[in-house]
Residue, then its C-alpha position, 0 to 999 in steps of 0.5 A: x491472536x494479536x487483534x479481536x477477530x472483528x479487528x483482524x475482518x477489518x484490516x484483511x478487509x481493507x487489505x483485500x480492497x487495496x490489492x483488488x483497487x491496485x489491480x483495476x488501477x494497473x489495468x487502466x494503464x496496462x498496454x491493450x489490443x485493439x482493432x482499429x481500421x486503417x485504410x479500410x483494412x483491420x489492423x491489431x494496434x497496441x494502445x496503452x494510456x500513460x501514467x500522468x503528472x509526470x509519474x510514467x516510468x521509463x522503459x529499462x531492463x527489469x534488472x536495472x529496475x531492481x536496482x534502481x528500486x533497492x537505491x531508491x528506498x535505501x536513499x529514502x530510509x537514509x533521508x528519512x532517519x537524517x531528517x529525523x535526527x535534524x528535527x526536520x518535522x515539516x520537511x518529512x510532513x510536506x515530503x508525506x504529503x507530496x506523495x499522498x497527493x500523487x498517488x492518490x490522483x494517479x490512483x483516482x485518475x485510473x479508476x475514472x478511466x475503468x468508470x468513466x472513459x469518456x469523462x476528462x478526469x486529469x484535473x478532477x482527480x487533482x482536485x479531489x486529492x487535495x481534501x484527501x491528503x488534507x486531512x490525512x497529512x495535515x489535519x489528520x482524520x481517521x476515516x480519511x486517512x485508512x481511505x487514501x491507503x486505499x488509493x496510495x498503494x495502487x498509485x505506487x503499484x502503477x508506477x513500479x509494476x511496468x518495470x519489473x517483471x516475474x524474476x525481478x519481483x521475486x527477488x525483490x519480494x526475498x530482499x525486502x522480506x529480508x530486510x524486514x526482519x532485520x529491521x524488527x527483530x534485529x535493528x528495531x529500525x521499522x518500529x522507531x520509525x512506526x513510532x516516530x510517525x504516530x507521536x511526532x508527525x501523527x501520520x502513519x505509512x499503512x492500516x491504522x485501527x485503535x480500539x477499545x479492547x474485549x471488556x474495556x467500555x466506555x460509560x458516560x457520566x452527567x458528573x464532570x468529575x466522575x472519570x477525572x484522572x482515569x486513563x483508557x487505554x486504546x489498543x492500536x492495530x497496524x499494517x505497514x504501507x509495505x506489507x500492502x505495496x509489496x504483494x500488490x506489486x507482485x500481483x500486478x506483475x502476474x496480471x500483467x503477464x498471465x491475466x486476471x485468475x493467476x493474479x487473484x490467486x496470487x492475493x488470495x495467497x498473500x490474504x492467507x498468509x497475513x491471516x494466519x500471521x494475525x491468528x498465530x502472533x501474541x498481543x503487544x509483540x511486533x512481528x515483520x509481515x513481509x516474509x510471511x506475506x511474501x511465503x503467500x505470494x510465492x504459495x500462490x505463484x507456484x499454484x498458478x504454474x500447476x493449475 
């Protein structure tokens, strides 16, 4: 197993939260039927909220979006590695935190609207952002920082979710996973970049748990001098942002087109497979998550077509 299994409760923990916030979020901007009264007669209308601060998608094709998606994220890993190798630091930090930022209010604004739907939340969602994104991009601190991977996903996911539909995901869930396992068993890229954001920008895109391992304890000494040159070594367990977007995405897109149990099978297919990664892949080895969550999606998907 590559994490204890207490580690490996947390992220699918927090794995679990982030797909269940993204499907709440999705809804709060999802289209709905409503009966409204015009001219005394009951008219069926369909109402749908759009996504603020200038982040509502527009309406194209589902296969112009894939397309436009794939550009997307090769423009952005391109962008990403020419600041790295300009030594851009601030840039990247300042790009990190604009979409910490957005995400999160676009997130937080959804789930006033689920719990609160008379409450005015546009700039309360702004404002509570700003702290979060603080100590997440700015001054790093851990708690907040696993708290926003709960909001950033389901904030991206509201925005990709209306244009795609069941093929265009698909296809998108096999370049990815594709891609992916390239970029962790071939071009080392994912790992460089993972890397290169915990050491240089102390900012990591995804889960991130250090802990002591099984046996390593912490004892606390009156003596200045009594662990003086000892080093702890602090194990580090990851998910990548991806590997939560990715199958959040695929089951927004389900819900939105087959309601709410297919779209929970969908996650409960993709937890499975992320479990079964963690219990079957050994310590200090980096394995792409993407095709085996993917497997889950599919796996879930084909159980809501029998059922």
């Amino acid at each position: 197993m590559k994490h204890e299994v207490r580690i490996t409760i947390i992220l699918l923990s927090m794995f679990i939260a982030t797909q269940l916030i993204g499907l709440m979020v999705i809804d709060a901007y999802s289209p709905k039927i409503v009966s409204q009264v015009v001219n005394g007669t009951v008219t069926n209308v369909t109402v749908s909220r759009e996504i603020p601060y200038g982040m509502q998608p527009p309406e194209i094709k589902p296969e112009i979006s894939i397309i436009s998606i794939m550009i997307s994220l090769a423009i952005a890993v391109g962008v990403f590695f020419l600041l790295i190798k300009i030594k851009a630091r601030l840039l990247i930090k300042a790009w990190f935190a604009f979409v910490i930022y957005i995400t999160s209010a676009v997130a937080l604004y959804a789930l006033f609207l689920k719990l609160f739907p008379d409450l005015n939340a546009n700039i309360l969602a702004l404002v509570i952002a700003l702290p979060l994104t603080f100590y997440k991009a700015i001054k790093p601190n851990l708690i907040v920082h696993n708290i926003t991977e709960l909001l950033i996903y389901p904030g991206l996911a509201a925005v990709f979710v209306p244009i795609l539909n069941t093929w265009s995901i698909l296809l998108l869930l096999l370049i990815i996973s594709i891609y992916d396992m390239w970029a962790v068993w071939k071009s080392k890229i994912m790992i460089k970049m993972a890397k290169y954001q915990m050491n240089h920008l102390k900012v990591f895109t995804g889960f991130f748990v250090p802990y002591l391992p099984k046996g390593v304890k912490l004892v606390k000494s009156s003596s200045r001098n009594a662990t003086k040159g000892k080093k702890v070594k602090i194990a580090i367990a990851l998910l990548g942002g991806g590997d939560v977007a990715f199958p959040l995405i695929f089951a927004g897109v389900i819900y939105r087109s087959a309601g709410l149990i297919p779209a929970l099978i969908i996650i409960g297919g993709s937890t499975l497979a992320l479990a079964l990664l963690f219990m079957f892949s050994q310590k200090g080895k980096f394995y792409p998550a993407m095709p085996f969550i993917s497997a889950g999606c599919l796996a879930g998907w084909l159980v809501t077509l029998i059922i």
